[in-house]
C-alpha positions as CSV (number, residue, x, y, z in Angstrom):
1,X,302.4,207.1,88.8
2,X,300.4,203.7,87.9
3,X,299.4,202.4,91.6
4,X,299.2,198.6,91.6
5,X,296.5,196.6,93.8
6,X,299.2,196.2,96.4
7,X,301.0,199.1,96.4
8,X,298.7,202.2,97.7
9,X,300.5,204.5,98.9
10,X,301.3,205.6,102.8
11,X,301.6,209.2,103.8
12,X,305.6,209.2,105.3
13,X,306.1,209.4,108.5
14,X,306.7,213.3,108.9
15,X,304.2,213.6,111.6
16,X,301.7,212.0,113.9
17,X,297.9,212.8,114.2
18,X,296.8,211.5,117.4
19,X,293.9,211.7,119.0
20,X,292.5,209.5,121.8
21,X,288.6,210.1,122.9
22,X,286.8,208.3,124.8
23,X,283.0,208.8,124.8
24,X,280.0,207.2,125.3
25,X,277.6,207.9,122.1
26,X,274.9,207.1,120.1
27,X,277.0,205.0,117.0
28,X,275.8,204.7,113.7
29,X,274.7,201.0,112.2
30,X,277.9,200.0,110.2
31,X,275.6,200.3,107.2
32,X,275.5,203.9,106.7
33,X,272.0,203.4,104.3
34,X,270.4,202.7,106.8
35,X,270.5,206.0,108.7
36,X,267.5,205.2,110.5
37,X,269.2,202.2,113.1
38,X,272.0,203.2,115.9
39,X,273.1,201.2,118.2
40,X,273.7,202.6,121.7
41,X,277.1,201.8,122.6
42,X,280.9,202.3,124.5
43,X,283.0,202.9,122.0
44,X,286.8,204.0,122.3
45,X,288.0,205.6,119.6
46,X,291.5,205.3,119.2
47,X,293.5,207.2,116.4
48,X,297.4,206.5,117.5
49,X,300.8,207.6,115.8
50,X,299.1,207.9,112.7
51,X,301.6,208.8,109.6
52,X,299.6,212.2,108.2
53,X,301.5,214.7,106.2
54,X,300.6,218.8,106.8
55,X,298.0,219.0,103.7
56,X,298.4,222.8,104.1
57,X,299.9,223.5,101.2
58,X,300.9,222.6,97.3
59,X,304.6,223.1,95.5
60,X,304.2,225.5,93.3
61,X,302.5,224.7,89.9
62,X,300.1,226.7,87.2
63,X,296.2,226.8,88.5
64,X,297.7,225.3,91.9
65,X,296.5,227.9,95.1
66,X,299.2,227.9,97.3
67,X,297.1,227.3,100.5
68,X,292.9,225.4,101.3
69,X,292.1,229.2,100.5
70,X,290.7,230.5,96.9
71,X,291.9,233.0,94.8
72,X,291.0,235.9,93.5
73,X,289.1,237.0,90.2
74,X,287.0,239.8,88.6
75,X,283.4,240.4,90.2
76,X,284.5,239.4,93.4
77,X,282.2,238.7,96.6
78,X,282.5,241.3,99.6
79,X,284.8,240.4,102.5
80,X,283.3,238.9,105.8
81,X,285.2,239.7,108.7
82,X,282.6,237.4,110.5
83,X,283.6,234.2,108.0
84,X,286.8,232.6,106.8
85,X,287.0,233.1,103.6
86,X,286.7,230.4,100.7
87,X,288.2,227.4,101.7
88,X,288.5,223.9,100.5
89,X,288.5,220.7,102.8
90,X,290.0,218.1,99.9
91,X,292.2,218.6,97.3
92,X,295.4,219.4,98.4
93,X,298.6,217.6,97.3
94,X,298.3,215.2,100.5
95,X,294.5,215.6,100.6
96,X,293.6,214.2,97.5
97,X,293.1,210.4,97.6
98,X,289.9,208.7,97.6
99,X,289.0,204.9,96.4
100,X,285.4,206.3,95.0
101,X,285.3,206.4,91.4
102,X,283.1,209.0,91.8
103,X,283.8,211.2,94.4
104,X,282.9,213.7,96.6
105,X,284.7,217.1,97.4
106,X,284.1,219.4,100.2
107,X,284.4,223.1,100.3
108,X,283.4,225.8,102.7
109,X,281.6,229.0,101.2
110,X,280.8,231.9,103.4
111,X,278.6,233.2,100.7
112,X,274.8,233.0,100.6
113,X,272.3,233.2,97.6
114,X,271.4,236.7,98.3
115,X,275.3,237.2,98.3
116,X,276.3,234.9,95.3
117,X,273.3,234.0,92.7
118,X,275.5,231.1,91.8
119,X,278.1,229.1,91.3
120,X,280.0,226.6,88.7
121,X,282.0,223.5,89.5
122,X,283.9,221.8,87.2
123,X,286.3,218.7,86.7
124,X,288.8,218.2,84.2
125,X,291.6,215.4,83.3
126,X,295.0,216.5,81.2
127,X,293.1,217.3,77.8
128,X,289.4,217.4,78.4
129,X,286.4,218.9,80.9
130,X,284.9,215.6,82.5
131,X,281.7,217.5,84.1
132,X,280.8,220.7,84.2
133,X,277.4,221.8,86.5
134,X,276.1,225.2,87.7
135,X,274.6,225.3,91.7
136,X,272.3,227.9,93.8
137,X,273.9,228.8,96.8
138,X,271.9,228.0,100.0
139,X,270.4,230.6,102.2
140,X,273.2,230.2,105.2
141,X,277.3,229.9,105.0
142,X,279.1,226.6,105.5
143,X,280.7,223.1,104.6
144,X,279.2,221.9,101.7
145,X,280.1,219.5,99.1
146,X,279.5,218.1,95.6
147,X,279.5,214.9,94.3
148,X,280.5,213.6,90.9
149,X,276.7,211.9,89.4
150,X,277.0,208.4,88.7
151,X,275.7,209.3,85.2
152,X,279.6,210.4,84.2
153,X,282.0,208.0,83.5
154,X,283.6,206.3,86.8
155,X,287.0,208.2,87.1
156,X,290.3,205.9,86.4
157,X,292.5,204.6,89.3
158,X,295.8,206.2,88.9
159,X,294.8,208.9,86.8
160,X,295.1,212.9,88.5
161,X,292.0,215.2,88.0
162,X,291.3,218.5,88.5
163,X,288.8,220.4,89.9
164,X,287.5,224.4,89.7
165,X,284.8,225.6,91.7
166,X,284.2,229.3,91.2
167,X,281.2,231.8,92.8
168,X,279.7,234.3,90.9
169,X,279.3,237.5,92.3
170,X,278.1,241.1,91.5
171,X,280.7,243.5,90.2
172,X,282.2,244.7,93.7
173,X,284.4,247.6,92.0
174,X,282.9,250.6,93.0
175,X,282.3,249.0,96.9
176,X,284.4,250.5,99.7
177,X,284.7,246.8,100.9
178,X,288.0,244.9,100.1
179,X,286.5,242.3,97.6
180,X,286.6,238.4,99.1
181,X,288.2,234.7,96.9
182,X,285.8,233.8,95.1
183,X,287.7,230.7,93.4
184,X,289.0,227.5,94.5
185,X,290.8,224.6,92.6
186,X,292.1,221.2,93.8
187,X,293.2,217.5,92.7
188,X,291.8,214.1,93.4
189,X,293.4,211.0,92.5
190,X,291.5,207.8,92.4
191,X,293.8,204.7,94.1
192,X,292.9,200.6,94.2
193,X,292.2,199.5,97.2
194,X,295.1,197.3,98.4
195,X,294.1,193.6,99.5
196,X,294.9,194.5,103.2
197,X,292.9,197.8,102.9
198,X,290.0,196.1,101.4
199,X,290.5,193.3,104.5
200,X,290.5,196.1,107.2
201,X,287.1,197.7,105.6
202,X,285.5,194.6,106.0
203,X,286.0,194.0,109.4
204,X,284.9,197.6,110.4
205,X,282.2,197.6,112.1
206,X,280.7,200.9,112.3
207,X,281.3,204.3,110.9
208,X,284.0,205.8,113.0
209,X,286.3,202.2,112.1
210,X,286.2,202.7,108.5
211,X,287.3,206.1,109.4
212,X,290.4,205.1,111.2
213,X,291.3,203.1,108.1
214,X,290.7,205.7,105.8
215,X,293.1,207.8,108.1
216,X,295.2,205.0,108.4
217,X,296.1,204.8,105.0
218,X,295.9,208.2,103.6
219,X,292.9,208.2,102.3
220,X,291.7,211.6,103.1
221,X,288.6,212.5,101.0
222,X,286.9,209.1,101.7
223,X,287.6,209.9,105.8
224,X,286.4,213.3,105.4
225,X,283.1,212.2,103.4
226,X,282.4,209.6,105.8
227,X,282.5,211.3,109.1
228,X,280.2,214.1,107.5
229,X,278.0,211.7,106.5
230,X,277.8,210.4,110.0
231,X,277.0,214.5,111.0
232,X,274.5,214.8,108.7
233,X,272.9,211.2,109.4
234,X,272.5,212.1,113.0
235,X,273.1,216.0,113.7
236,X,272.3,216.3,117.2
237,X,274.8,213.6,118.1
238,X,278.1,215.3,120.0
239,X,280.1,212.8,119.6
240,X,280.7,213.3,115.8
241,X,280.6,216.6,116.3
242,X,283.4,216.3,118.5
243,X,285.1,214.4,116.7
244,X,285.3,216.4,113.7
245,X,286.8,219.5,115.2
246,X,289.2,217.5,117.0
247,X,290.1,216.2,113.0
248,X,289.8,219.4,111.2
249,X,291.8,221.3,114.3
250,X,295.1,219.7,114.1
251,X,298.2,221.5,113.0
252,X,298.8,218.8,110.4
253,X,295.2,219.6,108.8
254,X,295.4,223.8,108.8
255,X,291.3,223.6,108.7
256,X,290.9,225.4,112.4
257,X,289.5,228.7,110.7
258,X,286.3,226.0,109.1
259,X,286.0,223.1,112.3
260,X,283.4,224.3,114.0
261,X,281.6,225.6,110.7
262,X,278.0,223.9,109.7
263,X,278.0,220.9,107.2
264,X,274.5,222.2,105.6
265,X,274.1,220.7,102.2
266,X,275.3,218.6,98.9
267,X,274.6,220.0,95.8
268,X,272.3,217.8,94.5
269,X,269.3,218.0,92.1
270,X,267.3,220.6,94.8
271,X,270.3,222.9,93.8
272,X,271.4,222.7,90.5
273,X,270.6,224.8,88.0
274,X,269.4,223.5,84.5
């Protein structure tokens, strides 16, 4: 589907994500480079009868998991019964829109380094591998996410990609543990910002707005990647923190099992492997 510069896409009106919060918090400066000014401030945030479709699940289709879960493979890790198993945040049939040419996709690994010694993410369009790039696992479990480098080619508007992130693991076959997913694939879909989403961005004045627009018009990645940013910015503060279980908790969403888990790294240069 070719997506004009006025005609991005809504989610239907299926269901309604509402939350209402009202909190007094440390906000971030609307210019989220500059992580080192906040203004202290009352700020209502206001998320009402918002059309979100349940991103929980795919139709059917080849390489498509059928849930935010991974799937299996030979030399699977050990399951945690103290974790949620390998989940993705983004990539989903209704999770998959972003306006970032090169975007960022977030995943939550219960594994550790001493667990996994690595891992391999990849991106593909209908005929070729886009970027391929091996990671080192951190030393803890959690959200984590990786970022296409501005040194690929910006991704097209309009065009579907896919994406394979897979964990390596030693051989688990003669454990008596039931082995873990160790695989997880998803789409993203790059869309032109309409005139009137473009408008709305502009007048936002701090972090959590451009949220509500992102929201607002479906676009899930770029809501997701901004509110962690704002965590990671400024980890101590509760209102983010709040606010991102309260997001990741609704029924529409299906992420309960991964809220309350710890954002705790982008796989960047300090862990990618040459």
């Amino acid at each position: 589907m070719k997506l004009t510069q006025e005609k991005l896409p809504r989610f239907s009106l299926t269901k309604t994500f509402i939350i209402n919060l009202s909190l007094t918090a440390s906000i971030a400066s609307p210019t989220l480079a500059n992580t080192q000014s906040t203004n202290s401030a009352n700020y209502t945030l206001e998320i009402k009868q918002i059309p979100l479709i349940s991103i929980q699940k795919d139709p059917p289709g080849r390489g498509t998991p059928p849930s935010q879960e991974g799937t299996g493979s030979r030399g699977d890790c050990l399951y945690k019964q103290d974790k949620p198993p390998l989940t993705r945040l983004v990539g989903g049939l209704h999770s998959k829109l972003t306006v970032n040419q090169h975007p960022t996709m977030w995943v939550y690994i219960p594994y550790t380094h001493q667990e996994a010694p690595s891992g391999k993410f990849s991106l593909q369009d209908e005929n070729n591998e886009i970027y391929k790039t091996s990671f080192q696992l951190p030393d803890r479990p959690g959200i984590m996410s990786i970022s296409l480098p501005s040194t690929v080619d910006a991704l097209e508007p309009g065009k579907r990609y896919r994406w394979y992130l897979d964990i390596t693991c030693p051989n688990t076959s003669n454990s008596q543990v039931s082995p873990s997913r160790t695989s997880l694939t998803g789409i993203v879909e790059i869309v032109t910002p309409s005139s009137a989403l473009e408008n709305e961005l502009k007048s936002a004045v701090n972090g959590l707005e451009r949220i509500k627009i992102y929201i607002k018009y479906g676009i899930w990645i770029d809501a997701l990647t901004e509110l962690a940013q704002l965590r990671l910015n400024q980890p101590q503060n509760s209102t983010f923190q709040k606010i991102w279980v309260e997001l990741l908790t609704q029924p529409q969403i299906g992420l309960a099992n991964v809220a309350k888990e710890p954002i705790i790294a982008n796989f960047t240069a300090s862990y990618l492997l040459k």
